[in-house]
C-alpha atoms as a printed R data frame, in Angstrom:
    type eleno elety resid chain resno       x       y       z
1   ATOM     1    CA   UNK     A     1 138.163  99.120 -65.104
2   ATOM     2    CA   UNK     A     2 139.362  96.347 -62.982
3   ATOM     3    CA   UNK     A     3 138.358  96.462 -59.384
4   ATOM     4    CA   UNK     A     4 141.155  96.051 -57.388
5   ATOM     5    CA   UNK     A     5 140.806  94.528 -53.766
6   ATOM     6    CA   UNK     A     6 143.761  95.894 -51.471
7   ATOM     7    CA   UNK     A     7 142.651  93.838 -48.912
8   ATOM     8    CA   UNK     A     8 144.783  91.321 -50.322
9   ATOM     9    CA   UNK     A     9 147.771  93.707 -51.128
10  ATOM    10    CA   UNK     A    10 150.112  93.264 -48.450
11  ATOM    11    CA   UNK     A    11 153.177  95.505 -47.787
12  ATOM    12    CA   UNK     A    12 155.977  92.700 -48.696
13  ATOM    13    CA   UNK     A    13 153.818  92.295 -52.407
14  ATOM    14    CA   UNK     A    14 154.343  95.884 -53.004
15  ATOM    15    CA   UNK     A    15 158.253  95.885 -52.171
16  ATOM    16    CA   UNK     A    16 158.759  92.601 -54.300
17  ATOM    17    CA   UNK     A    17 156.377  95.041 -57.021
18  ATOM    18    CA   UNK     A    18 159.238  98.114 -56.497
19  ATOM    19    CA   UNK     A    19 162.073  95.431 -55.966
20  ATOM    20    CA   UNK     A    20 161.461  93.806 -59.013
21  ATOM    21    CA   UNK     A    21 161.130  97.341 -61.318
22  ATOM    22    CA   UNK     A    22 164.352  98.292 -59.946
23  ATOM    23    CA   UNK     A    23 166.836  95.570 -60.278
24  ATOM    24    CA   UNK     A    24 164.852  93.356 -62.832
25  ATOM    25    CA   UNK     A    25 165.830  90.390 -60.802
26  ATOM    26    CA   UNK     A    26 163.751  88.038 -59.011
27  ATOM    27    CA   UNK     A    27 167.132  86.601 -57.497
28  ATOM    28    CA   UNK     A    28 169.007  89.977 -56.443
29  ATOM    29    CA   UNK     A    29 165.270  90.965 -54.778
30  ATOM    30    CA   UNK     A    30 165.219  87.720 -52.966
31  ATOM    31    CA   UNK     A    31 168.765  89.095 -51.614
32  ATOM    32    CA   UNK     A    32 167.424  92.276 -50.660
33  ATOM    33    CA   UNK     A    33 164.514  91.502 -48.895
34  ATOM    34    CA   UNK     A    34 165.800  88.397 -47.657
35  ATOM    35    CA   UNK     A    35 162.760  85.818 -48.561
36  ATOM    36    CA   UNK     A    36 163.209  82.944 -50.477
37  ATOM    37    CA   UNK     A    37 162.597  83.067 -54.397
38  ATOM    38    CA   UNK     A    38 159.108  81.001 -53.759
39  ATOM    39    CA   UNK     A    39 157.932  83.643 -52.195
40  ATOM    40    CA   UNK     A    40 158.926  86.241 -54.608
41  ATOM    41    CA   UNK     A    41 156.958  83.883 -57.353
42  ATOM    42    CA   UNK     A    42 154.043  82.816 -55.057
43  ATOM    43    CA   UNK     A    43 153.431  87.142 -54.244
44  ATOM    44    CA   UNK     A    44 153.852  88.142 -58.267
45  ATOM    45    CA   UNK     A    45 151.518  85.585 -58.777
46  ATOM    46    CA   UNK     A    46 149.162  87.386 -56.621
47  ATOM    47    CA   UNK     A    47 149.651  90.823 -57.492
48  ATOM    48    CA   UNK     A    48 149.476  90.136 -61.088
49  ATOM    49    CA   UNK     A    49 145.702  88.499 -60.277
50  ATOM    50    CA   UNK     A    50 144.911  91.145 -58.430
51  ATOM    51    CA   UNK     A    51 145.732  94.044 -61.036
52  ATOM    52    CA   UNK     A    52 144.470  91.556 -63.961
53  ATOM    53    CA   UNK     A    53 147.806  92.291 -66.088
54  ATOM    54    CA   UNK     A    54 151.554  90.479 -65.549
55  ATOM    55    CA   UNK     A    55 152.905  93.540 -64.920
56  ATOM    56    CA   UNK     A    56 156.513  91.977 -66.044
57  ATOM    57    CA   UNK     A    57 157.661  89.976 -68.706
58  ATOM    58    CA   UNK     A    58 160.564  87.821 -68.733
59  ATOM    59    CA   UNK     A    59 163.650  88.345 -70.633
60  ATOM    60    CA   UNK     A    60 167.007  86.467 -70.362
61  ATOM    61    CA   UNK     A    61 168.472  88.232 -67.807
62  ATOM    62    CA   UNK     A    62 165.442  88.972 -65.739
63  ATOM    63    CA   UNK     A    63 162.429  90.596 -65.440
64  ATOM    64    CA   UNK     A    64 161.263  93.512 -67.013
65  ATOM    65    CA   UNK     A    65 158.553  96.125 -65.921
66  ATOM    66    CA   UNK     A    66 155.492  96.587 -68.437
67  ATOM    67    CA   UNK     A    67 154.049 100.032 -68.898
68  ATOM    68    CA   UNK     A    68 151.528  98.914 -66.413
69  ATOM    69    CA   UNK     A    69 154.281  97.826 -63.965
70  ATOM    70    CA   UNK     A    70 155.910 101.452 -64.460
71  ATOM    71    CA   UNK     A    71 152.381 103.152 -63.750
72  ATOM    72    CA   UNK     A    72 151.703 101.169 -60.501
73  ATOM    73    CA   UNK     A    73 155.917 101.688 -59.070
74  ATOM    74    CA   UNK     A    74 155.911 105.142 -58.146
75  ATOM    75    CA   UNK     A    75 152.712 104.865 -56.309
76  ATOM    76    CA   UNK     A    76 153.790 101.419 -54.509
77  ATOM    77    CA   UNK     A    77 157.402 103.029 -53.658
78  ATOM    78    CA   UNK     A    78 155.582 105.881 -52.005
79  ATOM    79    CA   UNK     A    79 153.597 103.600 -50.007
80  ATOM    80    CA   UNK     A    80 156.707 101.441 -49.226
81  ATOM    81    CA   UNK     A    81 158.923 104.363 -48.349
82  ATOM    82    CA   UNK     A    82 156.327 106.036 -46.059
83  ATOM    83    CA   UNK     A    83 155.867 102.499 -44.249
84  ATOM    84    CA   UNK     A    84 159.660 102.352 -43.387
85  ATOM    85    CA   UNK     A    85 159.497 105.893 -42.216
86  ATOM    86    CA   UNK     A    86 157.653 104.312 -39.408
87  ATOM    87    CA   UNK     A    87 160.603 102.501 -38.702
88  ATOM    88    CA   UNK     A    88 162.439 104.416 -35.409
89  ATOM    89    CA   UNK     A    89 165.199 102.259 -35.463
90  ATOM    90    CA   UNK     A    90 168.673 103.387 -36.472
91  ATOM    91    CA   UNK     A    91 169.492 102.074 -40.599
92  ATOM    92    CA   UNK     A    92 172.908 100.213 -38.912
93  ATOM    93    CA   UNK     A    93 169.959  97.968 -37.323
94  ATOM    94    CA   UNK     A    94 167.939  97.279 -40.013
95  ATOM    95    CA   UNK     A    95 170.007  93.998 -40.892
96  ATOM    96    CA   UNK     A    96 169.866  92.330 -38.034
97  ATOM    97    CA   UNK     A    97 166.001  92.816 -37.634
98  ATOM    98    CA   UNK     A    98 164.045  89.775 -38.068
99  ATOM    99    CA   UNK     A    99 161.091  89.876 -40.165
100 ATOM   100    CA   UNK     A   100 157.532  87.564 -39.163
101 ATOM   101    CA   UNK     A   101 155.154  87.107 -41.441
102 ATOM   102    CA   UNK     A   102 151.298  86.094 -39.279
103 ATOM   103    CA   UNK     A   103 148.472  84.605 -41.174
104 ATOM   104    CA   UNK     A   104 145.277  85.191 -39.510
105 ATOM   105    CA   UNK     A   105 141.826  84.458 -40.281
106 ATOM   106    CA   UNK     A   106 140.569  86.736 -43.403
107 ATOM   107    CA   UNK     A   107 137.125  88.057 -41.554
108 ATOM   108    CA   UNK     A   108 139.368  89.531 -38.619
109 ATOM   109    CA   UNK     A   109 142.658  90.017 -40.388
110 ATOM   110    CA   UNK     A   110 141.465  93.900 -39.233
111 ATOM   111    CA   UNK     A   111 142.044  93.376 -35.102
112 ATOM   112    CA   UNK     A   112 145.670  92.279 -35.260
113 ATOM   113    CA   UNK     A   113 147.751  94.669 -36.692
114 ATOM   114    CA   UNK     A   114 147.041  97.625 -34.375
115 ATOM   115    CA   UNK     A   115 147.379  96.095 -31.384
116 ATOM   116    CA   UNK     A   116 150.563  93.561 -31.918
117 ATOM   117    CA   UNK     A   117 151.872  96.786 -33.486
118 ATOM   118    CA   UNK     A   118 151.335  98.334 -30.498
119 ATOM   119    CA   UNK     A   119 152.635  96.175 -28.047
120 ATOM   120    CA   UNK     A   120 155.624  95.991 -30.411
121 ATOM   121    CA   UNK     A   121 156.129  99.819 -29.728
122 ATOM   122    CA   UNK     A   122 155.619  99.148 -26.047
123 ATOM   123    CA   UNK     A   123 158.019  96.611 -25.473
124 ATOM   124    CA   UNK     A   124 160.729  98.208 -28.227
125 ATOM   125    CA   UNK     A   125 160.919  94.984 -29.681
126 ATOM   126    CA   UNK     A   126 163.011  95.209 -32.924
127 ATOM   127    CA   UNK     A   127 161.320  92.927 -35.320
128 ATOM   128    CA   UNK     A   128 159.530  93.827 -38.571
129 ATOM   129    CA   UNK     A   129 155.753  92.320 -38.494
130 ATOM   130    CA   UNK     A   130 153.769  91.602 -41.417
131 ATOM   131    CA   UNK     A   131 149.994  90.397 -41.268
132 ATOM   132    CA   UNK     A   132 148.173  88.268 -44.269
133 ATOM   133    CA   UNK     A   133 144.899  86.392 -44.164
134 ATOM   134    CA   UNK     A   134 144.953  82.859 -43.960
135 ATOM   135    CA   UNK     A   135 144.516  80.994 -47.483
136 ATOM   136    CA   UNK     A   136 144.623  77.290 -48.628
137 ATOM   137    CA   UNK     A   137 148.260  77.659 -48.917
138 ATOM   138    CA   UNK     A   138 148.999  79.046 -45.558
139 ATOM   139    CA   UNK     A   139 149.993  76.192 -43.775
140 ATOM   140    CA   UNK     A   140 152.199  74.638 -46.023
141 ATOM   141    CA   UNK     A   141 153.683  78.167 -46.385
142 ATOM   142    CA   UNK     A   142 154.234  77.766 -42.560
143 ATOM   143    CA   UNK     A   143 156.105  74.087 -42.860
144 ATOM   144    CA   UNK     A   144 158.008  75.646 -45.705
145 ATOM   145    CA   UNK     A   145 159.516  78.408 -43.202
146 ATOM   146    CA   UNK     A   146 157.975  80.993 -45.602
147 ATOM   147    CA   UNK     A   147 155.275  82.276 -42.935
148 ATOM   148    CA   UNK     A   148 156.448  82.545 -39.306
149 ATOM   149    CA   UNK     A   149 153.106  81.241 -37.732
150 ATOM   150    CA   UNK     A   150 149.166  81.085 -38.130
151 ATOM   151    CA   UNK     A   151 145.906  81.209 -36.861
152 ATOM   152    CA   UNK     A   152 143.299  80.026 -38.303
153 ATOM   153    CA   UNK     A   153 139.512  78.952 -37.305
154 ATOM   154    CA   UNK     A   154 139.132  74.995 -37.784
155 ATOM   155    CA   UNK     A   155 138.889  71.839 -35.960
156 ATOM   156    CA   UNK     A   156 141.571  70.991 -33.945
157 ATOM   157    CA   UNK     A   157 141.686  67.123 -34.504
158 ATOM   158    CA   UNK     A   158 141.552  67.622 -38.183
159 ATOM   159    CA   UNK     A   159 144.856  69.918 -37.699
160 ATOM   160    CA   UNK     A   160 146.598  67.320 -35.907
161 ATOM   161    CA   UNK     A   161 146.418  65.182 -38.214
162 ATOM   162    CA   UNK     A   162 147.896  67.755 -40.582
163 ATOM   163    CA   UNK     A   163 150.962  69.043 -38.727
164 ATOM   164    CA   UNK     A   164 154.409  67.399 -37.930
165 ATOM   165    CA   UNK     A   165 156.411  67.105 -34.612
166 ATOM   166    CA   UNK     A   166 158.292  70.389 -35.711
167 ATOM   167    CA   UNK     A   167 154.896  72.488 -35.224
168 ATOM   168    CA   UNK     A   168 152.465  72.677 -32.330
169 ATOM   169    CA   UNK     A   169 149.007  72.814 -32.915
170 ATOM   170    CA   UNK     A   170 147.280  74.875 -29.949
171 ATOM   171    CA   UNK     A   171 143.801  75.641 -29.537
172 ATOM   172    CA   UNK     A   172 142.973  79.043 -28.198
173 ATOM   173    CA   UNK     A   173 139.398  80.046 -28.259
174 ATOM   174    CA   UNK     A   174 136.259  77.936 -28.821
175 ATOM   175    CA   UNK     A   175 133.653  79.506 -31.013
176 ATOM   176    CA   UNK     A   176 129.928  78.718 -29.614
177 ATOM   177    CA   UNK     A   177 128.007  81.922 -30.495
178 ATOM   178    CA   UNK     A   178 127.002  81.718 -34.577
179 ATOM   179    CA   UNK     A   179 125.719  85.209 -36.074
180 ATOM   180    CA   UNK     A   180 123.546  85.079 -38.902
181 ATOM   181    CA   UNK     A   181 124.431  87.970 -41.480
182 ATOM   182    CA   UNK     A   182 122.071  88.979 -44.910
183 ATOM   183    CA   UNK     A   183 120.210  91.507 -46.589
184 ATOM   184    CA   UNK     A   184 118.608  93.904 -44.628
185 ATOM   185    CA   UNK     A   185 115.491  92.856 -46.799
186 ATOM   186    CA   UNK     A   186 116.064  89.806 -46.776
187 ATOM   187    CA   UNK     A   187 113.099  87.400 -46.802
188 ATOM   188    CA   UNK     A   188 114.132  84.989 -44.026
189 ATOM   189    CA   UNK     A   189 113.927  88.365 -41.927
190 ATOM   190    CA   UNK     A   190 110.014  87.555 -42.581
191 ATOM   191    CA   UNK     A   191 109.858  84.212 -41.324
192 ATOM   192    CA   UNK     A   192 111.129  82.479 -37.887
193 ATOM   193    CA   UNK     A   193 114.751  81.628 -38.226
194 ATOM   194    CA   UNK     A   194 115.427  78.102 -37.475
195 ATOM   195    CA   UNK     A   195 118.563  76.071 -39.203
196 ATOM   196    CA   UNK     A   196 115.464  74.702 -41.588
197 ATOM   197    CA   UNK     A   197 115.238  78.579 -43.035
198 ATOM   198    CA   UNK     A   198 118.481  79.590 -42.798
199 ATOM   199    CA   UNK     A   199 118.812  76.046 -45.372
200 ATOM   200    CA   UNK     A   200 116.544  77.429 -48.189
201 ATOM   201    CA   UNK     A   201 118.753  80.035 -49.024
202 ATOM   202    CA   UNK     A   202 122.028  80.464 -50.819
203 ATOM   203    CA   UNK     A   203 125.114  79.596 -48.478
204 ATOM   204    CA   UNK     A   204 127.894  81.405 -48.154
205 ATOM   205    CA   UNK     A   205 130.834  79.496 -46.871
206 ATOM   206    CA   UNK     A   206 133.499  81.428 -44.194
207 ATOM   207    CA   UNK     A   207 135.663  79.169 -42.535
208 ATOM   208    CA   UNK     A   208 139.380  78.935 -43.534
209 ATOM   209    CA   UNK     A   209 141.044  76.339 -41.867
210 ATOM   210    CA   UNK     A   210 144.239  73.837 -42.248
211 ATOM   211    CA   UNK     A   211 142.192  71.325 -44.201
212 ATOM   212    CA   UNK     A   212 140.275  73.434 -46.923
213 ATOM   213    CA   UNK     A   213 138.273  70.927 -47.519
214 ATOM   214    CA   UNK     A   214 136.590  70.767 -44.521
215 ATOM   215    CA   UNK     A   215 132.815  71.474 -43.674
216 ATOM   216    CA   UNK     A   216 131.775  73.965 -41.534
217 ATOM   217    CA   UNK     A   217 128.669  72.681 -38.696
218 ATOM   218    CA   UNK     A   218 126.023  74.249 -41.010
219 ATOM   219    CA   UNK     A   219 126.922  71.816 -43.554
220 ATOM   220    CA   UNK     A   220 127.330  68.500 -41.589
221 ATOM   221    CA   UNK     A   221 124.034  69.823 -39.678
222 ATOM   222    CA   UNK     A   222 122.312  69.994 -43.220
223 ATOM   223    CA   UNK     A   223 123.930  66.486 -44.356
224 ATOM   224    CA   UNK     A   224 122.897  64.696 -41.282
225 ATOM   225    CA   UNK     A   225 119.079  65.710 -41.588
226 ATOM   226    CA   UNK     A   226 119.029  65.386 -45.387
227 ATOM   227    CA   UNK     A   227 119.009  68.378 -46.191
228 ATOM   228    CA   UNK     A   228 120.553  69.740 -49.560
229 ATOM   229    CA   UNK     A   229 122.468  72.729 -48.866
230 ATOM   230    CA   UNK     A   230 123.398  75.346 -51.671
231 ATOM   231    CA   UNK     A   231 126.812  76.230 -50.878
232 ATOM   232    CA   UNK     A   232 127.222  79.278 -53.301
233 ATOM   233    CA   UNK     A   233 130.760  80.895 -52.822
234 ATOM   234    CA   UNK     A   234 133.408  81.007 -50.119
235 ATOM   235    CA   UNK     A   235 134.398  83.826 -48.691
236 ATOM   236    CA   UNK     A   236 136.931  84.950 -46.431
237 ATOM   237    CA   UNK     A   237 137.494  88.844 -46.478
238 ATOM   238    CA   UNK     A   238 134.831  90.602 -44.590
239 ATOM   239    CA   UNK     A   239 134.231  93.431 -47.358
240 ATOM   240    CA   UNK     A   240 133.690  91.256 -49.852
241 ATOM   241    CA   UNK     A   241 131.120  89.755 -48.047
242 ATOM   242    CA   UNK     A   242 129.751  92.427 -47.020
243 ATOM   243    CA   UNK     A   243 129.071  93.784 -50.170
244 ATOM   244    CA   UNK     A   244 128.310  90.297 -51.743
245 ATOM   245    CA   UNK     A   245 125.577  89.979 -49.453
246 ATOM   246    CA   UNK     A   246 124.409  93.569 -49.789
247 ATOM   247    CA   UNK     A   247 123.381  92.174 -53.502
248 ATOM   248    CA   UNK     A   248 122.236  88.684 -53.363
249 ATOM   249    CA   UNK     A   249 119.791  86.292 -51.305
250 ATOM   250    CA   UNK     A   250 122.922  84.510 -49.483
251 ATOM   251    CA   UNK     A   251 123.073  84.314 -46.115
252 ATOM   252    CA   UNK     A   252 125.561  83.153 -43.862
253 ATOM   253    CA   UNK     A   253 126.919  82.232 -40.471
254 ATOM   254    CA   UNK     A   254 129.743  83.586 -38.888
255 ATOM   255    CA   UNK     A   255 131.048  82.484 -35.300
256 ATOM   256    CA   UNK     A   256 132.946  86.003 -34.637
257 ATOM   257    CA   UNK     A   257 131.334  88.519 -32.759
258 ATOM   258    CA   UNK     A   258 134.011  91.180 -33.813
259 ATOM   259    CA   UNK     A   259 132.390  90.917 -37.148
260 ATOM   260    CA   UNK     A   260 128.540  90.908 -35.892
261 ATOM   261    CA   UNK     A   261 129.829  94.387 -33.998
262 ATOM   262    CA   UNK     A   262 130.917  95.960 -37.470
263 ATOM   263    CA   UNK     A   263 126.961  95.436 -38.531
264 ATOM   264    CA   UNK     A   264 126.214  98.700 -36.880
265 ATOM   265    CA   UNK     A   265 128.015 100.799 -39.790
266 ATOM   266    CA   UNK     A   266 126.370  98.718 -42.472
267 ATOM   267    CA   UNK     A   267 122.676  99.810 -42.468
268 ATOM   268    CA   UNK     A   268 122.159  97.492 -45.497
269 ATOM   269    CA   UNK     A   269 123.112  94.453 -43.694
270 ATOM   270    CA   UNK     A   270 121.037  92.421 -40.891
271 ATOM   271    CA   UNK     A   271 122.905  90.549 -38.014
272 ATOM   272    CA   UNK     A   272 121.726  88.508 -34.930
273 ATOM   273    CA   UNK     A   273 122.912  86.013 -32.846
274 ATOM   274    CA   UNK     A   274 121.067  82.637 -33.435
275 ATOM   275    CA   UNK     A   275 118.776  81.301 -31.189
276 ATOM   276    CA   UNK     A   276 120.311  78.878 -28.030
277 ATOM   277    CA   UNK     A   277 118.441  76.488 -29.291
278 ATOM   278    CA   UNK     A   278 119.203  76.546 -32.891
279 ATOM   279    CA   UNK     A   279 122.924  76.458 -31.886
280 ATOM   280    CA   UNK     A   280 122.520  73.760 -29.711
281 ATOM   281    CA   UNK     A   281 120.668  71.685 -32.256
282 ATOM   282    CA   UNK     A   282 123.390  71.990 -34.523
283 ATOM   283    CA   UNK     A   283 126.617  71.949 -32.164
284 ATOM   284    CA   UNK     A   284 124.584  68.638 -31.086
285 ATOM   285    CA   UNK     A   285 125.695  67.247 -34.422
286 ATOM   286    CA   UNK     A   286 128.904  69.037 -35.422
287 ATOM   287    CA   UNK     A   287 131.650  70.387 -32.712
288 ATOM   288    CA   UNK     A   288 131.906  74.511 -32.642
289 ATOM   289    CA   UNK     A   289 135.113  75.387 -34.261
290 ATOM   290    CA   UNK     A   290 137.806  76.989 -32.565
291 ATOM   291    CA   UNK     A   291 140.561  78.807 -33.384
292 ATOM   292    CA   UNK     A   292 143.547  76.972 -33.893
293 ATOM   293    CA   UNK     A   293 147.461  78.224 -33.642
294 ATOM   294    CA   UNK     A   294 150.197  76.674 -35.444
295 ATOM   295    CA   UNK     A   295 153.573  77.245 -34.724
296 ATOM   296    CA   UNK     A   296 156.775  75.907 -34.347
297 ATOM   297    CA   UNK     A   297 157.452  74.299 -31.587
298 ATOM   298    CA   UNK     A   298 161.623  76.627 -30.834
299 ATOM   299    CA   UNK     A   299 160.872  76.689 -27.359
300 ATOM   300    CA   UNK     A   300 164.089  78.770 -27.414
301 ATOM   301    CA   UNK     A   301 163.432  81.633 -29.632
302 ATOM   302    CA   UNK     A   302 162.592  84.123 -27.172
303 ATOM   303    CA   UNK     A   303 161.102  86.411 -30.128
304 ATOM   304    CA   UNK     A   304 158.640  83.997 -31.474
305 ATOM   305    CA   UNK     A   305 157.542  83.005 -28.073
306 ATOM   306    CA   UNK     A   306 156.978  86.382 -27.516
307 ATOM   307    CA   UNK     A   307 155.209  86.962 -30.398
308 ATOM   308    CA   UNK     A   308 152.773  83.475 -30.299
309 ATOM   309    CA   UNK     A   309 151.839  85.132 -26.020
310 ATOM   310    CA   UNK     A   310 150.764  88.638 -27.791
311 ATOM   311    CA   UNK     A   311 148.700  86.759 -30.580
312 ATOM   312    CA   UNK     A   312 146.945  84.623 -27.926
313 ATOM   313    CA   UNK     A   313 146.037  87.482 -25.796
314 ATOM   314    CA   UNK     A   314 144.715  89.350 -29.211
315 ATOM   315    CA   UNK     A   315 142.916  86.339 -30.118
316 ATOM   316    CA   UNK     A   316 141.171  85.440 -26.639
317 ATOM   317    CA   UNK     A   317 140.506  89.104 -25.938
318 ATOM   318    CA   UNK     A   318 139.151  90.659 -29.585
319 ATOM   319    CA   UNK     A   319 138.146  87.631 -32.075
């Protein structure tokens, strides 16, 4: 059986899922939900990777629901009905509700939603709020109005040279503590761990930012002293690399002390805080990164200024 990571099943993929099996139409569910069409395509095509089947298959009029599809919709239109049950609002207000859409980095995708949802709540503010990991399409998905705003953690020169005059590029926290994460019998843990060490090893790759291609200040630490560094995956959900690491000899570094904390549930998993002077020898190479928030730059939309003050606080206080 397929292992299915829900991590990466948001709430609007699941509505598109019980749209779609009960008007057939890709169009008419754009209507409904009020997204455009490319989004409707660019979330099938991640459900249907995610449940390894197509789910629908395309007839002349529409789209039609596969036995699998018909399996999966009454559990997915629970789910969907008890998330609009949270909804206190009156149904004569539902249309005029604006709907955001926040990409945030995929290690701490987990600190946002609780607490913008709850200063949502206490400021009654009548928007709907949907959170999804940052990805290598996220920021044209933000300069294609699909996604509202992001936050990813990157270099902040890079970004500028990414972004147009419509969006604002704004830095908000700079990263300068690196965690080491492995095996808890793992055998660096039997050696001194200096950036020379930490090299030997299989690399695990975290950073998401708005160039994917960018290094992360491991990398340009190793390519500066010569150093041939095994870059083995990239990962940017934290239980997936979790448990990737609970089974391999990868190691990796991680500049968020939210997810160094989470190491105290995970008895199979070693964290510290590198050295000072490790950090310092490679930061005196390669900049920290920081975390970086682009958004458009409506400095009359009261909502979305709003929204871009809460995700700042969030971000300075939590990440």
């Amino acid at each position: 059986m397929k292992h299915i990571d829900f991590e990466k099943l948001d709430l609007l993929s699941l509505m598109i899922i019980v749209g779609l099996c009960e008007n057939k139409s890709a169009t008419h569910v754009s209507k409904i939900l009020n997204v455009p069409q490319s989004k409707i395509s660019r979330c099938l095509r991640n459900v249907r990777t995610i449940f390894g089947n197509e789910l629908f298959y395309r007839k002349k009029y529409g789209l039609i629901p596969n036995e699998y599809a018909k399996r999966i919709y009454p559990i997915a239109k629970e789910i969907v009905d008890h998330a609009h049950s949270f909804n206190n609002l009156a149904n004569n207000q539902q249309n005029s509700e604006r709907w955001f859409e926040v990409a945030v980095p995929g290690l701490v995708t987990y600190l946002y939603p609780k607490a913008l949802m709850q200063s949502i709540r206490n400021e009654d503010k009548q928007f709907h709020l949907n959170i999804v990991p940052w990805n290598n399409s996220t920021l044209q998905g933000i300069m294609d109005g699909e996604i509202t705003m992001g936050v990813c953690c990157g270099n902040h020169q890079d970004a500028m040279k990414l972004v147009d005059g419509q969006y604002e590029i704004e830095s908000l926290k700079r990263l300068e503590d690196i965690f080491l994460i492995c095996s808890s019998k793992h055998p660096l843990l039997q050696q001194e761990i200096t950036l020379e060490s930490i090299a030997k090893f299989p690399f695990i790759k975290t950073d998401l930012g708005c160039n994917p291609h960018a290094t992360c200040p491991f990398e340009d630490w190793c390519h500066r002293n010569e150093i041939q560094l095994d870059v083995e995956i990239s990962i940017s959900s934290v239980s997936s690399l979790f448990n990737y690491l609970e089974e391999s000899q990868a190691v990796c570094l991680v500049p968020y002390k939210s997810v160094f904390d989470l190491l105290a549930d995970v008895p199979t998993l070693h964290g510290c805080k590198l050295a000072e002077s490790e950090t310092m020898r490679m930061f005196g190479i390669a900049e920290p990164k920081t975390v970086e928030m682009v958004a458009p730059t409506d400095s009359n939309d009261i909502e979305l200024n709003w929204l871009k003050q809460k995700v700042r606080e969030v971000t300075q206080a939590l990440v």
